[in-house]
KERO-695178 format. One record per residue: residue number from 0; residue in three letters; y, x, z of N, C-alpha, C in turn. Coordinates in Angstrom, 3 decimals. Example, Ala and Ser with C-alpha at 12.3 -4.5 7.8 and 13.67 -1.06 7.14 Angstrom:
+-----+------+----------+----------+----------+----------+----------+----------+----------+----------+----------+
: seq : type :      n_v :      n_u :      n_w :     ca_v :     ca_u :     ca_w :      c_v :      c_u :      c_w :
+-----+------+----------+----------+----------+----------+----------+----------+----------+----------+----------+
:   0 :  ala :   -5.690 :   13.190 :    7.800 :   -4.500 :   12.300 :    7.800 :   -3.300 :   13.200 :    7.800 :
:   1 :  ser :   -2.250 :   12.850 :    7.080 :   -1.060 :   13.670 :    7.140 :    0.030 :   12.900 :    7.870 :
+-----+------+----------+----------+----------+----------+----------+----------+----------+----------+----------+
END
This chain:
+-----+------+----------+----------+----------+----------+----------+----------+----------+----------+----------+
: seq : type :      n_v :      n_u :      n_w :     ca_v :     ca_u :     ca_w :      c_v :      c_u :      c_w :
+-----+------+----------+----------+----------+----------+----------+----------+----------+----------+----------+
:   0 :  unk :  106.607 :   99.449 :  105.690 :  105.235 :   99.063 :  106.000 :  104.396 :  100.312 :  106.222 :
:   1 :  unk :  103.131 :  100.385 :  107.235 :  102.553 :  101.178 :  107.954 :  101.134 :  100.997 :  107.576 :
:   2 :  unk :  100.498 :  102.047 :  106.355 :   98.886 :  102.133 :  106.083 :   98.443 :  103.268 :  107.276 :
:   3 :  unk :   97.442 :  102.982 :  107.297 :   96.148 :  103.756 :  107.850 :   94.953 :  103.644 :  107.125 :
:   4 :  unk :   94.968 :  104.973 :  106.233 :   93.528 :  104.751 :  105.379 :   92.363 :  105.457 :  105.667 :
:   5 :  unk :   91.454 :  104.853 :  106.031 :   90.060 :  106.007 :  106.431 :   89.318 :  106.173 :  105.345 :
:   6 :  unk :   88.703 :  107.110 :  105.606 :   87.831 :  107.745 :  104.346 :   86.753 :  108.847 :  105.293 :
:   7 :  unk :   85.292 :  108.857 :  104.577 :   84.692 :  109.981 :  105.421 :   83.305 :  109.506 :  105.708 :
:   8 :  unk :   83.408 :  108.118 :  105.737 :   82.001 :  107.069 :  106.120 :   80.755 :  107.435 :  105.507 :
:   9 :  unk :   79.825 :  106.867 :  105.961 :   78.327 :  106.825 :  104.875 :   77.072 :  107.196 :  105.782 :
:  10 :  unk :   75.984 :  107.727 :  105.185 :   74.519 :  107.530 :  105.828 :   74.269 :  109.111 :  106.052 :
:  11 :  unk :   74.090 :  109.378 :  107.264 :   73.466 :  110.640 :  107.784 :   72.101 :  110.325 :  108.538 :
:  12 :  unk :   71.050 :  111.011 :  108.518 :   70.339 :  111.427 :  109.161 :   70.332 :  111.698 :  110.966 :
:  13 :  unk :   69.492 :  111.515 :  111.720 :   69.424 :  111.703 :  113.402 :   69.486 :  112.950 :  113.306 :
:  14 :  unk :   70.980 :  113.666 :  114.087 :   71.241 :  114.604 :  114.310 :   72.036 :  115.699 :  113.397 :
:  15 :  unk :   72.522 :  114.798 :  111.773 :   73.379 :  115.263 :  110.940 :   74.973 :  115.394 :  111.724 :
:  16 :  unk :   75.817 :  115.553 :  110.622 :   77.159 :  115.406 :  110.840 :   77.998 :  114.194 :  109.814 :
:  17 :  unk :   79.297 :  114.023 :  109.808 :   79.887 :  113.658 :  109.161 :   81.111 :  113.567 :  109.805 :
:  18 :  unk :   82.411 :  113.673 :  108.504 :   83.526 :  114.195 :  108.923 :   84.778 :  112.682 :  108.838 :
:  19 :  unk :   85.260 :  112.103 :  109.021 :   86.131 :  110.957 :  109.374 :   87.610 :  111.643 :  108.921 :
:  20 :  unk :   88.116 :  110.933 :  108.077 :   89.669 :  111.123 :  108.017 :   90.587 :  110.009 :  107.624 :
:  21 :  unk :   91.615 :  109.786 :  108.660 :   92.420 :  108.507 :  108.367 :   94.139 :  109.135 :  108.223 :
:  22 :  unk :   94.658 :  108.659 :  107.144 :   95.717 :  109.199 :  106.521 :   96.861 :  108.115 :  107.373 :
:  23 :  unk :   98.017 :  108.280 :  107.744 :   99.126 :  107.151 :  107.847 :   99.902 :  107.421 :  106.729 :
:  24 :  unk :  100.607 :  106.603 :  106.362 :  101.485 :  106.711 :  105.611 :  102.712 :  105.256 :  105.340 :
:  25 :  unk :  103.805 :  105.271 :  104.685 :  104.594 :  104.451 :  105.062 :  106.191 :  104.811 :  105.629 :
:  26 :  unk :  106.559 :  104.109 :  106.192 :  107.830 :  104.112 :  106.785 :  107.932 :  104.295 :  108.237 :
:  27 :  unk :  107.630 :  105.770 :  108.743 :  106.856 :  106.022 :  109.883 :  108.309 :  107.236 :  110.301 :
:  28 :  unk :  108.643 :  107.061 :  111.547 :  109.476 :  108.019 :  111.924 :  108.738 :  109.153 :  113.377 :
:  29 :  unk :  108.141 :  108.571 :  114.120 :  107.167 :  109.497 :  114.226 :  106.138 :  108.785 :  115.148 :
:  30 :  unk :  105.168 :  109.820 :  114.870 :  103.671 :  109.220 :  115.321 :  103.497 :  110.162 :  116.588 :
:  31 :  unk :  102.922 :  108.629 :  117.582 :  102.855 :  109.742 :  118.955 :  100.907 :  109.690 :  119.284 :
:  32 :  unk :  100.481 :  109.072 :  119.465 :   99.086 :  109.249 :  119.707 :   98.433 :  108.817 :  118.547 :
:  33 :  unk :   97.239 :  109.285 :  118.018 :   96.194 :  108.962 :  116.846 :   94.509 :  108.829 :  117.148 :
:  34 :  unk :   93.551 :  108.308 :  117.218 :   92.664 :  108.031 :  117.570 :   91.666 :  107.335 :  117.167 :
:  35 :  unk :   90.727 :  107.377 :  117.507 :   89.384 :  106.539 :  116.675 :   88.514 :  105.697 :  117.934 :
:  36 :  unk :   88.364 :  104.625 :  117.465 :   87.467 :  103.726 :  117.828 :   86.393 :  103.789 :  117.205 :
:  37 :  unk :   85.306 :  102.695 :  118.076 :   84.495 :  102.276 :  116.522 :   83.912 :  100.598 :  117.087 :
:  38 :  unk :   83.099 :   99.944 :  116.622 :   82.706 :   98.687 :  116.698 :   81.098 :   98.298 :  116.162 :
:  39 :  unk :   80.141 :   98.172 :  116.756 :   78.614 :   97.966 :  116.494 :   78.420 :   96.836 :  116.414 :
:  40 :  unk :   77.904 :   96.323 :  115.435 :   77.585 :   95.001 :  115.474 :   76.938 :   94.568 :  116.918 :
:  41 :  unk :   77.619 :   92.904 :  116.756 :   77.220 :   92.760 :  118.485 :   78.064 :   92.999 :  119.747 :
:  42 :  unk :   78.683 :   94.102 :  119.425 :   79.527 :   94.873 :  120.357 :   80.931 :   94.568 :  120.269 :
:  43 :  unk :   81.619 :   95.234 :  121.133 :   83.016 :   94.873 :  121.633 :   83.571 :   96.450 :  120.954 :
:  44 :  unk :   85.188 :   96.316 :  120.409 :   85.175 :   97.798 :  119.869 :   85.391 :   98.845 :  120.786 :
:  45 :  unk :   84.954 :   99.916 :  120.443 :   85.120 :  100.802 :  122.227 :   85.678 :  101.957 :  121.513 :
:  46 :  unk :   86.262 :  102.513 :  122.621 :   87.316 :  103.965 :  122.892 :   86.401 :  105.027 :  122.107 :
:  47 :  unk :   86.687 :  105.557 :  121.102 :   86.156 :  107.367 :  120.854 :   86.869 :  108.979 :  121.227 :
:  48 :  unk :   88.089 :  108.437 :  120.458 :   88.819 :  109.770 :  121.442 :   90.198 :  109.500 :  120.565 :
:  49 :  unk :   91.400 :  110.601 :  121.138 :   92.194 :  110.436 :  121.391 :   93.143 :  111.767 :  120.577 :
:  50 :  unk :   94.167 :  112.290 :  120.037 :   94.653 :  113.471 :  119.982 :   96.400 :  112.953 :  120.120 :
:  51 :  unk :   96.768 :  113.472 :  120.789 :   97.654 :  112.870 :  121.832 :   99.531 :  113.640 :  120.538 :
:  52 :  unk :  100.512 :  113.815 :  120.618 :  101.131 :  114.166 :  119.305 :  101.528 :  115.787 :  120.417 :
:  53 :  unk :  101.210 :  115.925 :  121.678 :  100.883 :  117.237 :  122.260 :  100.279 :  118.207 :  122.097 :
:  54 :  unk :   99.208 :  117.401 :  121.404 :   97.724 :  118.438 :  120.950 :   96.791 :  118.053 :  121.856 :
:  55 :  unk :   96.999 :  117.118 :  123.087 :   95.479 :  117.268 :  123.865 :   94.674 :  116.216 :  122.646 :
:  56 :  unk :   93.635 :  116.424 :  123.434 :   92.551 :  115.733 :  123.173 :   91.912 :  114.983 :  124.160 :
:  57 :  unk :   90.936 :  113.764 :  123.837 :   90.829 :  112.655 :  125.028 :   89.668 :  112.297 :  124.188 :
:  58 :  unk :   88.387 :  112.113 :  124.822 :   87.499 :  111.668 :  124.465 :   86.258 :  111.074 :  125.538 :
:  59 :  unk :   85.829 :  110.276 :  125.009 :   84.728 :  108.863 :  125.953 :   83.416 :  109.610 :  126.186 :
:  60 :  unk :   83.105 :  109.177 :  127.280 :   81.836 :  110.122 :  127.775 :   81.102 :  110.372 :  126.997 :
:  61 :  unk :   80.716 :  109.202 :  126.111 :   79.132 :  109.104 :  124.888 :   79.467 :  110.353 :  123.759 :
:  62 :  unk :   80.564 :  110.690 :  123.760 :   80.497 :  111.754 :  122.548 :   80.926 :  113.036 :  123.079 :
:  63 :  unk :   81.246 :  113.098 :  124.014 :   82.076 :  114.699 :  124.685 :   80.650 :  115.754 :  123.971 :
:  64 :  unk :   81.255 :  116.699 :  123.454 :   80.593 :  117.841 :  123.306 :   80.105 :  117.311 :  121.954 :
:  65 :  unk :   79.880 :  116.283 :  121.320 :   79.093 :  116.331 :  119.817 :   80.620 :  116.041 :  119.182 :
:  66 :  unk :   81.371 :  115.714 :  119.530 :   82.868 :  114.771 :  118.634 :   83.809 :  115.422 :  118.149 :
:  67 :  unk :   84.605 :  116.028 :  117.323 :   85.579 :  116.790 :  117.799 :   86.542 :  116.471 :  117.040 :
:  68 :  unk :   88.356 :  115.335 :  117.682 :   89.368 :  115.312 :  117.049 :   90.143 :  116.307 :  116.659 :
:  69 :  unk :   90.843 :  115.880 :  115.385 :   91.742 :  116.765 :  115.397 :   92.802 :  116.436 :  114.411 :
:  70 :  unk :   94.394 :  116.891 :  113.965 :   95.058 :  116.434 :  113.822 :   96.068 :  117.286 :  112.791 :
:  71 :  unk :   96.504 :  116.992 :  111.935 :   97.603 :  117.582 :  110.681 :   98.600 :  116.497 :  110.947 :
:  72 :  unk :   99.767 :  117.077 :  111.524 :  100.540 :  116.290 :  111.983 :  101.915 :  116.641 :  110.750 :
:  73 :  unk :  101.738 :  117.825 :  109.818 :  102.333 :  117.083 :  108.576 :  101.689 :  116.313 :  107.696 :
:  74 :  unk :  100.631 :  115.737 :  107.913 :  100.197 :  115.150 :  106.636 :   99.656 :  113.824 :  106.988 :
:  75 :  unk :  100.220 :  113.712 :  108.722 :  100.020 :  112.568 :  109.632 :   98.402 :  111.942 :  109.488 :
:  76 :  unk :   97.572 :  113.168 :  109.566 :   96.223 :  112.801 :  109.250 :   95.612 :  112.932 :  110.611 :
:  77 :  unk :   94.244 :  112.234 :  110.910 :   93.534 :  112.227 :  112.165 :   92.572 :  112.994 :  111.537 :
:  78 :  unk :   91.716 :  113.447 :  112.381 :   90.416 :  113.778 :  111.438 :   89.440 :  113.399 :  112.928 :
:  79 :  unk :   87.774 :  113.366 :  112.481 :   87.061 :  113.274 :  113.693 :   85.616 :  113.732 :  113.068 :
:  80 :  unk :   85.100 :  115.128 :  114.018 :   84.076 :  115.909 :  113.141 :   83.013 :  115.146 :  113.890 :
:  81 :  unk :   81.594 :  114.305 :  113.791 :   80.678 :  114.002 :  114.053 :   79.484 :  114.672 :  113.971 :
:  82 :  unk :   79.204 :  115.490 :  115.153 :   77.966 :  116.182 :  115.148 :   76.784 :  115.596 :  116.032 :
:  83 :  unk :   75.747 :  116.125 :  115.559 :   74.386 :  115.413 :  116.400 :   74.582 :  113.759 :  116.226 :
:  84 :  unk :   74.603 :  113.418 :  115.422 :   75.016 :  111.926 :  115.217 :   73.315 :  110.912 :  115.875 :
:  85 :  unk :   73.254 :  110.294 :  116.562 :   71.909 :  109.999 :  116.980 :   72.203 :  107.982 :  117.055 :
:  86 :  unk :   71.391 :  107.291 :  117.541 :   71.235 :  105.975 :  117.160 :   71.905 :  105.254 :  118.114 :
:  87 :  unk :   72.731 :  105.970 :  118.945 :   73.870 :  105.034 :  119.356 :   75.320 :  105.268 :  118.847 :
:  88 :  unk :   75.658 :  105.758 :  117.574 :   76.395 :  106.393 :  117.182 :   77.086 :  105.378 :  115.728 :
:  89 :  unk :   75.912 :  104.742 :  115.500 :   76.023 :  103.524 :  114.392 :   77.666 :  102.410 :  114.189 :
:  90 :  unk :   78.117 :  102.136 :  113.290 :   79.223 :  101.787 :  113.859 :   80.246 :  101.375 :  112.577 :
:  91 :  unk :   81.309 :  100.470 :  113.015 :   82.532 :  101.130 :  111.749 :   83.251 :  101.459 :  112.590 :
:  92 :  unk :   84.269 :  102.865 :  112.292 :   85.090 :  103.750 :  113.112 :   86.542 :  102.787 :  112.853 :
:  93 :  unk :   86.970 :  102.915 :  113.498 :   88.379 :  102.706 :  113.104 :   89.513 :  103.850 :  113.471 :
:  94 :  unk :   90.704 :  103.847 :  112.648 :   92.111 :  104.874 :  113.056 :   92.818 :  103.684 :  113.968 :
:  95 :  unk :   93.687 :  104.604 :  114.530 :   94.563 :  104.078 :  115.408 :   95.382 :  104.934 :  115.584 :
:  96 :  unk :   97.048 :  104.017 :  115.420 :   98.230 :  104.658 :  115.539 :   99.226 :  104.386 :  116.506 :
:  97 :  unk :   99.921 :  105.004 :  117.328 :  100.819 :  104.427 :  118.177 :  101.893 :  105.159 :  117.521 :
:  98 :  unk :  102.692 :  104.869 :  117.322 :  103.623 :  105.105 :  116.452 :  105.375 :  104.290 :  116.872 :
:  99 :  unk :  106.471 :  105.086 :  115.994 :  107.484 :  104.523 :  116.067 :  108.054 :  104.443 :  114.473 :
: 100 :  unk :  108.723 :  103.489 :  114.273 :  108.842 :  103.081 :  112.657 :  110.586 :  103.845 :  112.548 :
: 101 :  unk :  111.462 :  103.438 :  113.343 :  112.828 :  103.973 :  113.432 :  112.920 :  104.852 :  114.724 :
: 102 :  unk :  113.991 :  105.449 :  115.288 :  114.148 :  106.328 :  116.095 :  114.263 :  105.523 :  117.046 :
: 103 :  unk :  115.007 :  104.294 :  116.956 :  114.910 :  103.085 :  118.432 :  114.282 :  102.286 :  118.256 :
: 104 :  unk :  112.832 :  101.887 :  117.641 :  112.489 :  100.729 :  117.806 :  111.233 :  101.224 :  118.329 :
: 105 :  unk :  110.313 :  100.250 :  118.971 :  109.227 :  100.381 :  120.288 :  108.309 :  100.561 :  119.436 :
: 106 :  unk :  106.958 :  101.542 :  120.047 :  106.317 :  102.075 :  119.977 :  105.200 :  100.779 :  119.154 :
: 107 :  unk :  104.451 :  100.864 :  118.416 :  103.489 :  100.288 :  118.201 :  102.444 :  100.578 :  117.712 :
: 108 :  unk :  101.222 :   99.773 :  117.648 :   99.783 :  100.351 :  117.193 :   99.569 :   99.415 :  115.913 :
: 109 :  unk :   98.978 :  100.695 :  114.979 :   98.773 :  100.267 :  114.183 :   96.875 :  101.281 :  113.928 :
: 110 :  unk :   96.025 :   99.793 :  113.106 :   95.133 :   99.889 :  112.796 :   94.766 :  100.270 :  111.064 :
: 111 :  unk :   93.614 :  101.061 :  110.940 :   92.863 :  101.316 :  109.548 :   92.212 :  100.399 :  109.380 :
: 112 :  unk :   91.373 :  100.193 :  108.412 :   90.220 :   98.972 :  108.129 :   89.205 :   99.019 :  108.269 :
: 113 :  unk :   88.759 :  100.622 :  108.673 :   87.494 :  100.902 :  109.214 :   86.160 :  101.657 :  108.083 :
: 114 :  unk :   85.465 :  102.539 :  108.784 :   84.652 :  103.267 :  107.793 :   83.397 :  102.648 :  108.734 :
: 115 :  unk :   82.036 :  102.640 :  107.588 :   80.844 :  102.572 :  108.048 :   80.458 :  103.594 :  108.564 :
: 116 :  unk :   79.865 :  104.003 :  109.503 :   79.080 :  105.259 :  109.943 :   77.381 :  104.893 :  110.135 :
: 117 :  unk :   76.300 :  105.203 :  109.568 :   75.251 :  104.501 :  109.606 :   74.170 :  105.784 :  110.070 :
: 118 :  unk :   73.203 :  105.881 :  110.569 :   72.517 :  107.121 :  111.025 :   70.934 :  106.480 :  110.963 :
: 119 :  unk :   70.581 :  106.920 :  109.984 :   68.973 :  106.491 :  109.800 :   67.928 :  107.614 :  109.036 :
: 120 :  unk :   67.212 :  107.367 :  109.634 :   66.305 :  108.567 :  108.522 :   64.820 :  107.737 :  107.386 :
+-----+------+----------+----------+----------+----------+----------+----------+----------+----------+----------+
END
């Protein structure tokens, strides 16, 4: 079985930071892409970015330049640094794993449960 635990959430200020980290862990043989979403009330969940098991990075127009993934690929951790956090930024984040469980079995995604991210002053 395949966790994804986030941790990192909570209340910043317009134009603070805050730092996002989602752990995998489990019966994981290897992890190929890792990534964060998020979901606004109201809203549909949308793309944040991407760290690919290459090292790129992939990220959605709304955050380029404030966002920055990144990845400990022994400790199968995502991380996602949130800078300039402003009021479209509100949200619960989610992890995301594409992953393989054995050496032949198909690729799959697996989800965290999601952190609050809240930005108010």
């Amino acid at each position: 079985q395949v966790q994804l635990v986030e941790s990192g959430g909570g209340l910043v200020q317009p134009g603070g930071s805050l730092r996002l980290s989602c752990a995998a862990s489990g019966s994981i043989f290897r992890i190929n892409a890792m990534g964060w979403y998020r979901q606004a009330p109201g809203k549909e969940r949308e793309y944040v970015a991407t760290s690919t098991s290459g090292g790129s990075a992939n990220y959605a127009d709304s955050v380029k330049g404030r966002f920055t993934i990144s990845r400990d690929n022994a400790k199968n951790t995502v991380y996602l640094q949130l800078n300039s956090l402003n009021p479209e930024d509100p949200a619960v984040y989610y992890c995301n794993a594409e992953l393989r469980i054995t050496m032949i079995s198909s690729i799959s995604n697996y989800w965290g449960q999601g952190t609050q991210v809240t930005v108010s002053s």
